[in-house]
Backbone and ligand atoms as CSV (ligand in chain L), in Angstrom:
chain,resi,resn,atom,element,x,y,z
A,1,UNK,N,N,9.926,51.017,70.536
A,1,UNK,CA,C,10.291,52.297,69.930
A,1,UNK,C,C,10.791,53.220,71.030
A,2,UNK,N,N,11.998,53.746,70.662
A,2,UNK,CA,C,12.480,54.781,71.541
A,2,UNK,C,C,12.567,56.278,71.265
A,3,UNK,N,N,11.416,56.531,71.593
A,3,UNK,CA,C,11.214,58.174,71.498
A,3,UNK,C,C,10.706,58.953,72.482
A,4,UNK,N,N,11.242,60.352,72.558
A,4,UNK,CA,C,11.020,61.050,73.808
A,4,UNK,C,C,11.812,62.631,72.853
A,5,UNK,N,N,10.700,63.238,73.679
A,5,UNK,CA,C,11.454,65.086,73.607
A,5,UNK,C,C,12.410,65.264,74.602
A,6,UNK,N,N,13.668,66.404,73.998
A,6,UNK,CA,C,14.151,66.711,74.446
A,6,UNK,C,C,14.701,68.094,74.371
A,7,UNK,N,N,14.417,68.778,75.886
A,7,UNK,CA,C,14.477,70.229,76.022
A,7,UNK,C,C,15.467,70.350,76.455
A,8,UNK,N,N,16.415,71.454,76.582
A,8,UNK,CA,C,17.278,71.834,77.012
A,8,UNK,C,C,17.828,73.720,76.402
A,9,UNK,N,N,19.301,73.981,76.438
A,9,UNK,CA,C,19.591,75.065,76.324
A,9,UNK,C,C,21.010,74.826,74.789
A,10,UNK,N,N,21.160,75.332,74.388
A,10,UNK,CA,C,22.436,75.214,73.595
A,10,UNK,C,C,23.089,76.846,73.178
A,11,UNK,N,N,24.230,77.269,74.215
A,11,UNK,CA,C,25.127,78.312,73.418
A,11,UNK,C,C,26.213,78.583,72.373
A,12,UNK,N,N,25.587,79.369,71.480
A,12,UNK,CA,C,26.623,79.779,70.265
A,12,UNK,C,C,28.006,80.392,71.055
A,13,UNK,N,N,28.975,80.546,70.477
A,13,UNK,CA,C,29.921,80.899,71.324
A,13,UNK,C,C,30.538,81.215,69.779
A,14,UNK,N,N,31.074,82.560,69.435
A,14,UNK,CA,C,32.117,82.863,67.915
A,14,UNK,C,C,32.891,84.134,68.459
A,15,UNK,N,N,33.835,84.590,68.264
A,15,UNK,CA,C,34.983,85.576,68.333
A,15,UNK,C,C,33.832,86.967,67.936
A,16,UNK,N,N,33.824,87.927,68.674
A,16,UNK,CA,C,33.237,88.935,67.884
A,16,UNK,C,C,33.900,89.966,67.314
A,17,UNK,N,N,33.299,90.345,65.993
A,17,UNK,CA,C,33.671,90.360,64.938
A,17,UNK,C,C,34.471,91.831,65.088
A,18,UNK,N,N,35.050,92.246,64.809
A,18,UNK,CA,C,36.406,93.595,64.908
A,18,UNK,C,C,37.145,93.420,66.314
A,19,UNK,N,N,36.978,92.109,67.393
A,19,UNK,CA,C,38.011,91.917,68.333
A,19,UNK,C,C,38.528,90.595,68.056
A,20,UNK,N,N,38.902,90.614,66.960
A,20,UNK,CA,C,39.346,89.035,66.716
A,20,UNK,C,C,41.084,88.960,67.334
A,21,UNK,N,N,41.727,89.918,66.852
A,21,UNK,CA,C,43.024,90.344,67.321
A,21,UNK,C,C,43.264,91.108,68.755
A,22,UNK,N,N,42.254,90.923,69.327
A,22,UNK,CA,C,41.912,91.752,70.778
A,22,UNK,C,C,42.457,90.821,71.687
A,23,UNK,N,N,43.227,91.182,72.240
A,23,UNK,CA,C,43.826,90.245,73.679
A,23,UNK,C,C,43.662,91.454,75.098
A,24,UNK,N,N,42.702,91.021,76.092
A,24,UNK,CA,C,42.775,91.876,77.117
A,24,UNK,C,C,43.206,91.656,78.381
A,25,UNK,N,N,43.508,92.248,79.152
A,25,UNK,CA,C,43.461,91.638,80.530
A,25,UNK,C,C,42.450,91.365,81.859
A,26,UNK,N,N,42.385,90.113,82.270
A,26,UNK,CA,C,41.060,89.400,82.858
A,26,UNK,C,C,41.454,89.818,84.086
A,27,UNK,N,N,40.063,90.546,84.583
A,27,UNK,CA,C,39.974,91.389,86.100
A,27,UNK,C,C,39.811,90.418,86.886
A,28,UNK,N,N,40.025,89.218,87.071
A,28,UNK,CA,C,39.588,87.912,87.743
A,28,UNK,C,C,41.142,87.396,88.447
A,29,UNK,N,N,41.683,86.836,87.247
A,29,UNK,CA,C,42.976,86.695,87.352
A,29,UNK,C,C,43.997,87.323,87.123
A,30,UNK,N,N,44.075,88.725,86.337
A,30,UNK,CA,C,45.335,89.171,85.962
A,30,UNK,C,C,45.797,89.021,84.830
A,31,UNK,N,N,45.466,87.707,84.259
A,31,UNK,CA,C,46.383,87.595,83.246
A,31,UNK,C,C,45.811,87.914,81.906
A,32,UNK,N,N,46.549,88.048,81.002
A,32,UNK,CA,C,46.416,89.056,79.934
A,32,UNK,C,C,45.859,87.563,78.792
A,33,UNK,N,N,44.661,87.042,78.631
A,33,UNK,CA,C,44.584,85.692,78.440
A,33,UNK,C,C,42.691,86.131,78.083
A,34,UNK,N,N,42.464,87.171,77.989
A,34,UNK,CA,C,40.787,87.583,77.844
A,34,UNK,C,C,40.371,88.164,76.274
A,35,UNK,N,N,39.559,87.025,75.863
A,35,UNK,CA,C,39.267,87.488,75.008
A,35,UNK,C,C,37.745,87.954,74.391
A,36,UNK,N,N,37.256,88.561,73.462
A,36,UNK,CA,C,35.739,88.662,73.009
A,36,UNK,C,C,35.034,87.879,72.687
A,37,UNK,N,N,33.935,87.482,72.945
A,37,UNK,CA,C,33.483,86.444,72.437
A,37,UNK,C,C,31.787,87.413,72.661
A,38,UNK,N,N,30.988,86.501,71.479
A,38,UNK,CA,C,29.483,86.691,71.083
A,38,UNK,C,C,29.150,85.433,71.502
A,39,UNK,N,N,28.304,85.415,72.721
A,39,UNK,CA,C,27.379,84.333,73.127
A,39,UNK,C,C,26.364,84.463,73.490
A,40,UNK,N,N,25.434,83.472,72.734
A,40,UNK,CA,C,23.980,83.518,72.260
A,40,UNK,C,C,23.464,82.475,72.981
A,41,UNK,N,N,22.370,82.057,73.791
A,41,UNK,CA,C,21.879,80.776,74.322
A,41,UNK,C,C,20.241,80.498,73.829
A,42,UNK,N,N,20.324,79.932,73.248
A,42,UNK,CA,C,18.832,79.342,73.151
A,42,UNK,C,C,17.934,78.622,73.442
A,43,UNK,N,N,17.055,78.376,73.490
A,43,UNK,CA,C,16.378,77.383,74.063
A,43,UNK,C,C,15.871,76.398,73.257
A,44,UNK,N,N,16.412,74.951,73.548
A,44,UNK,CA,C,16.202,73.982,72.101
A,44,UNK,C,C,15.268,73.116,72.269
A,45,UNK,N,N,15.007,72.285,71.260
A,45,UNK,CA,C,13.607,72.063,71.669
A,45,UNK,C,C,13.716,70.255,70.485
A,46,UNK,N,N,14.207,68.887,70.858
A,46,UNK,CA,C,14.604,68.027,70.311
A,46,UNK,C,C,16.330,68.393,69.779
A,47,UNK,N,N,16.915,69.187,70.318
A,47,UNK,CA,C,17.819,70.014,70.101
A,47,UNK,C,C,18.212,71.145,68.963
A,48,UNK,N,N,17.087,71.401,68.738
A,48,UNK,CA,C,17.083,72.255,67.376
A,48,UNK,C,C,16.731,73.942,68.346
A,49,UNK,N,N,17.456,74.924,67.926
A,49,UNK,CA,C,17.457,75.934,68.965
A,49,UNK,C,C,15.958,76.702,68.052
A,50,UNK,N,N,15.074,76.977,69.118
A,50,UNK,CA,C,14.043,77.699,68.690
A,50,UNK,C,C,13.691,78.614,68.959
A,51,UNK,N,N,13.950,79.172,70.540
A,51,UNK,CA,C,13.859,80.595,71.213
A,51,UNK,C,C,14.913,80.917,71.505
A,52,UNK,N,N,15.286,81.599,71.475
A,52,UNK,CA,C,16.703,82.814,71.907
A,52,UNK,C,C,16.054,83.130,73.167
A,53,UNK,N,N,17.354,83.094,74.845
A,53,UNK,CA,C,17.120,83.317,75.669
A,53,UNK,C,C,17.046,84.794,76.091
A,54,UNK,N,N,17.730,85.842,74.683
A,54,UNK,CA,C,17.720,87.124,74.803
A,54,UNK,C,C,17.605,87.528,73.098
A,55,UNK,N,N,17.593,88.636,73.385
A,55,UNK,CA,C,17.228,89.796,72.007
A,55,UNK,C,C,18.277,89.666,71.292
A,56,UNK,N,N,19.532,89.591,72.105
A,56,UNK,CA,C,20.405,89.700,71.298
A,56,UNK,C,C,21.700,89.057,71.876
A,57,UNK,N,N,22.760,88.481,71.385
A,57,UNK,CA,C,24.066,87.936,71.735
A,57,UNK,C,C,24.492,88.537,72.699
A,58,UNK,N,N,25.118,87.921,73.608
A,58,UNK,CA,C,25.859,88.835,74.527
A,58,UNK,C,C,27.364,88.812,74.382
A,59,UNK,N,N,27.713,90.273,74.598
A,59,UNK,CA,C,29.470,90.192,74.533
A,59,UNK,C,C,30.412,90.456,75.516
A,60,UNK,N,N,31.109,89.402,75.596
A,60,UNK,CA,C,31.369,89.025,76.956
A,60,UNK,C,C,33.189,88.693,76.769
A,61,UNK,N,N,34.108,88.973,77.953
A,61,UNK,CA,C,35.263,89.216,77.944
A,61,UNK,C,C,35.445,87.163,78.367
A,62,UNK,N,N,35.749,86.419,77.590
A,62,UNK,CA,C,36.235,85.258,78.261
A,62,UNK,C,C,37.595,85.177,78.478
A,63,UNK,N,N,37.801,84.719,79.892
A,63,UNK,CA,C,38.897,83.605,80.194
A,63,UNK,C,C,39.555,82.959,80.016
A,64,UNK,N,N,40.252,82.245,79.187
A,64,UNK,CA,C,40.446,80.741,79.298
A,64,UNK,C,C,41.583,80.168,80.126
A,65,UNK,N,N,42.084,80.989,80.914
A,65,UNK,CA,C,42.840,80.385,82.484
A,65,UNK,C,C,42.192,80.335,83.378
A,66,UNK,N,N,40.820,81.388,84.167
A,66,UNK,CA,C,40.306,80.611,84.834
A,66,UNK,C,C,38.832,80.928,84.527
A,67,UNK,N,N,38.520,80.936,83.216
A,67,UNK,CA,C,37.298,80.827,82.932
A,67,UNK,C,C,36.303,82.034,82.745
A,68,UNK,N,N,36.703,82.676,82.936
A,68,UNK,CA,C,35.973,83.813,83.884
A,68,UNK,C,C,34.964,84.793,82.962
A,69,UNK,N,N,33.690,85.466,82.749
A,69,UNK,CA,C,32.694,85.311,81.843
A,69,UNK,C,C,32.748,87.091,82.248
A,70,UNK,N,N,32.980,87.748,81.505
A,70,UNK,CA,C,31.893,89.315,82.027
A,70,UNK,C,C,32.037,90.394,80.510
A,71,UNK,N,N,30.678,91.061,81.352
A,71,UNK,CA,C,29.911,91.769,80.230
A,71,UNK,C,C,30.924,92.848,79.926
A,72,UNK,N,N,30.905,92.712,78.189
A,72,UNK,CA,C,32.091,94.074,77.537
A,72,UNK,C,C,31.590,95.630,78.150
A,73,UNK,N,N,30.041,95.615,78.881
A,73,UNK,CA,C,29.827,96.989,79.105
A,73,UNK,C,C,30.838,97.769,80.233
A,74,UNK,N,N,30.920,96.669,81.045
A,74,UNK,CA,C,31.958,97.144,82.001
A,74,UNK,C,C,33.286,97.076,81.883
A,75,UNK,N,N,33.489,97.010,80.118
A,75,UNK,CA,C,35.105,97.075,79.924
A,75,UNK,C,C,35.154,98.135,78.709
A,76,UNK,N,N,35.149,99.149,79.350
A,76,UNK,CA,C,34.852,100.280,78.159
A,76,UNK,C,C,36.416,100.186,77.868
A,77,UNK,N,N,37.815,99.765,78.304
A,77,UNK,CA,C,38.798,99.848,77.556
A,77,UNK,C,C,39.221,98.804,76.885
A,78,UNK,N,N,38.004,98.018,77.267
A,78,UNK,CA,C,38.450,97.224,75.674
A,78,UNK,C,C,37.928,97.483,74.669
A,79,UNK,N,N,36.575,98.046,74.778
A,79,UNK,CA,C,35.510,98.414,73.597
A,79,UNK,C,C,36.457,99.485,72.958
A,80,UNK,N,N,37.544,100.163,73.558
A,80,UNK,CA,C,38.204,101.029,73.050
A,80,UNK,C,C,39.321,100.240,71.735
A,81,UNK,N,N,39.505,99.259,72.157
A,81,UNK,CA,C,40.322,98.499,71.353
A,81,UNK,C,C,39.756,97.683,70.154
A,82,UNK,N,N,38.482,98.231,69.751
A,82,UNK,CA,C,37.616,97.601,68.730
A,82,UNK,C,C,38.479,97.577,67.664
A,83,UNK,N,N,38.761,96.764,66.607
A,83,UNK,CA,C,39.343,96.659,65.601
A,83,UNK,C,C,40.595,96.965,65.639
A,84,UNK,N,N,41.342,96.966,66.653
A,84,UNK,CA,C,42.570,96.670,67.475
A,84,UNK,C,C,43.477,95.792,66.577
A,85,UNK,N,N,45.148,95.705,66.978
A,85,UNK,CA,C,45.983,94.348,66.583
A,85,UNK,C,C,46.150,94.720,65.564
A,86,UNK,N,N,47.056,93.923,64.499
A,86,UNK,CA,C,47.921,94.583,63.250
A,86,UNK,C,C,47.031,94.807,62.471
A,87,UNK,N,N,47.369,96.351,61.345
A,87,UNK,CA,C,46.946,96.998,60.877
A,87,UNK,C,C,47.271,96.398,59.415
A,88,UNK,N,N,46.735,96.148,58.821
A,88,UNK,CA,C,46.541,96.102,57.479
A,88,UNK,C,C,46.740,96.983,56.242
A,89,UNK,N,N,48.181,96.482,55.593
A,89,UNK,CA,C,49.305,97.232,55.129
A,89,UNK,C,C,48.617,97.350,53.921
A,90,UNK,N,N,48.332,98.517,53.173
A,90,UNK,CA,C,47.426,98.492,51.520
A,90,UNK,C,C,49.035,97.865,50.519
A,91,UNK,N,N,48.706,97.085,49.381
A,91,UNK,CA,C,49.653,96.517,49.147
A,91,UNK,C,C,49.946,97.889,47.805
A,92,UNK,N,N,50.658,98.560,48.044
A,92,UNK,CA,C,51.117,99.675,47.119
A,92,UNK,C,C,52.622,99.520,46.461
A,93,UNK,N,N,52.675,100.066,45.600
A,93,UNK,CA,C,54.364,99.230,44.900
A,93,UNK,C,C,54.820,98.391,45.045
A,94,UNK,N,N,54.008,97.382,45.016
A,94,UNK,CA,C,54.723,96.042,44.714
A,94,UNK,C,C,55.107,94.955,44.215
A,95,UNK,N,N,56.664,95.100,43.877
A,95,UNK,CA,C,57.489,94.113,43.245
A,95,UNK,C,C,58.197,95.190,42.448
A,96,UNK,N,N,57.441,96.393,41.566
A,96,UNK,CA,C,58.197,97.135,41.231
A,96,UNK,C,C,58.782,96.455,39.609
A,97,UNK,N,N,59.521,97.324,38.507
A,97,UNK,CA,C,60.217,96.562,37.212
A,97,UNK,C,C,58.533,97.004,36.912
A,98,UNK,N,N,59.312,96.381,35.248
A,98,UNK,CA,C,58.225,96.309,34.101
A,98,UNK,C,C,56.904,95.155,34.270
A,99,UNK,N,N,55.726,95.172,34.049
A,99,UNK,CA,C,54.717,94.211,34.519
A,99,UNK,C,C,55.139,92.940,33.323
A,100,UNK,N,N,54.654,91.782,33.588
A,100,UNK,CA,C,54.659,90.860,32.815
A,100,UNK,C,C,53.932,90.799,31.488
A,101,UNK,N,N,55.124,90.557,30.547
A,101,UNK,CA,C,54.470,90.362,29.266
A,101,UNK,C,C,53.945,88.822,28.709
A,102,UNK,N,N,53.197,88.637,28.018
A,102,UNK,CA,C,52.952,86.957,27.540
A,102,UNK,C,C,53.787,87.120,26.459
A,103,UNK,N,N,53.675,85.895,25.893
A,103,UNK,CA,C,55.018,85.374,25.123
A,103,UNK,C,C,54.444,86.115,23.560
A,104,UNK,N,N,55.522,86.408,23.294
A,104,UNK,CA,C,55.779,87.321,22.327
A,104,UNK,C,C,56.439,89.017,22.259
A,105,UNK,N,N,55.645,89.300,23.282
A,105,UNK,CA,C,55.928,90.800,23.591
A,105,UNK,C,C,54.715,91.228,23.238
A,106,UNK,N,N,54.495,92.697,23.275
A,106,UNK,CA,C,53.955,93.724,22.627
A,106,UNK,C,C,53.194,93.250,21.036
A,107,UNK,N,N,52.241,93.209,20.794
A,107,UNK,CA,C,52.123,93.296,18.965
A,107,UNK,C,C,52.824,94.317,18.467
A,108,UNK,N,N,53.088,93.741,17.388
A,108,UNK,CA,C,53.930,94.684,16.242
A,108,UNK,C,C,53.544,94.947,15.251
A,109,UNK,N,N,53.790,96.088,14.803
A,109,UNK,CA,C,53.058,96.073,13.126
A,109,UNK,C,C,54.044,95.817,12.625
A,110,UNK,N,N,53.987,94.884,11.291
A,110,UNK,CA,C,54.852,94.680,10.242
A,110,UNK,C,C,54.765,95.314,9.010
A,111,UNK,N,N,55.964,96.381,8.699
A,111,UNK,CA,C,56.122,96.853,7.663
A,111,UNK,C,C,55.374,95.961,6.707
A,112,UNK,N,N,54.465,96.228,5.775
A,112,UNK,CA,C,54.103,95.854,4.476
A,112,UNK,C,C,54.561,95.615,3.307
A,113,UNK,N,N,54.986,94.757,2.645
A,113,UNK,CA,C,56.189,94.779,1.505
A,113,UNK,C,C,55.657,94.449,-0.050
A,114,UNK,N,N,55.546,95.248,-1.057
A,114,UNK,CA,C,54.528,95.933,-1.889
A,114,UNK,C,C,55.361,95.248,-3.483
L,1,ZN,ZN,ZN,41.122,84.968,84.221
């Protein structure tokens, strides 16, 4: 029989949520390639995560040219850009003309014939 515990760490890693359209620029490299991310690490336990290594997610400017990891506190101009990126057009007059009728039209009253 082959059984044994296994401990280790496992991080959540998801876009956080109102910088999804957030593109910043990474103080590491320069390049405009940094984005938000919510990362959570836990501590797993047969790999099932059971303790959280903190209170709460951390939000953190990632990299992905050269990797590069840092805390949104020290990027107050991106926190400025919260819910940032195209704006969301309310869909008002549109298509315009008469709305669609189902087949027939309108009901009608029919004269009565006596
Ligand atoms: Zn970088």
């Amino acid at each position: 029989m082959f059984f044994f515990f296994t401990c280790g760490t496992h991080t959540f890693t998801s876009r956080l949520k109102g910088y999804e359209n957030v593109t910043v620029q990474c103080q590491n490299c320069g390049n405009f390639s940094g984005h938000v991310y919510k990362r959570w690490e836990w501590f797993t336990f047969c790999f099932i995560p059971v303790v959280p290594f903190s209170l709460k997610p951390w939000q953190e400017i990632g990299c992905n040219v050269c990797n590069f990891y840092q805390d949104i506190k020290y990027r107050p101009d991106v926190q400025a850009q919260q819910g940032g990126g195209p704006q969301q057009i309310p869909m008002q007059g549109y298509g315009g003309g008469p709305p669609p009728q189902g087949p027939g039209g309108p009901p009608q009253t029919h004269p009565q014939y006596k």
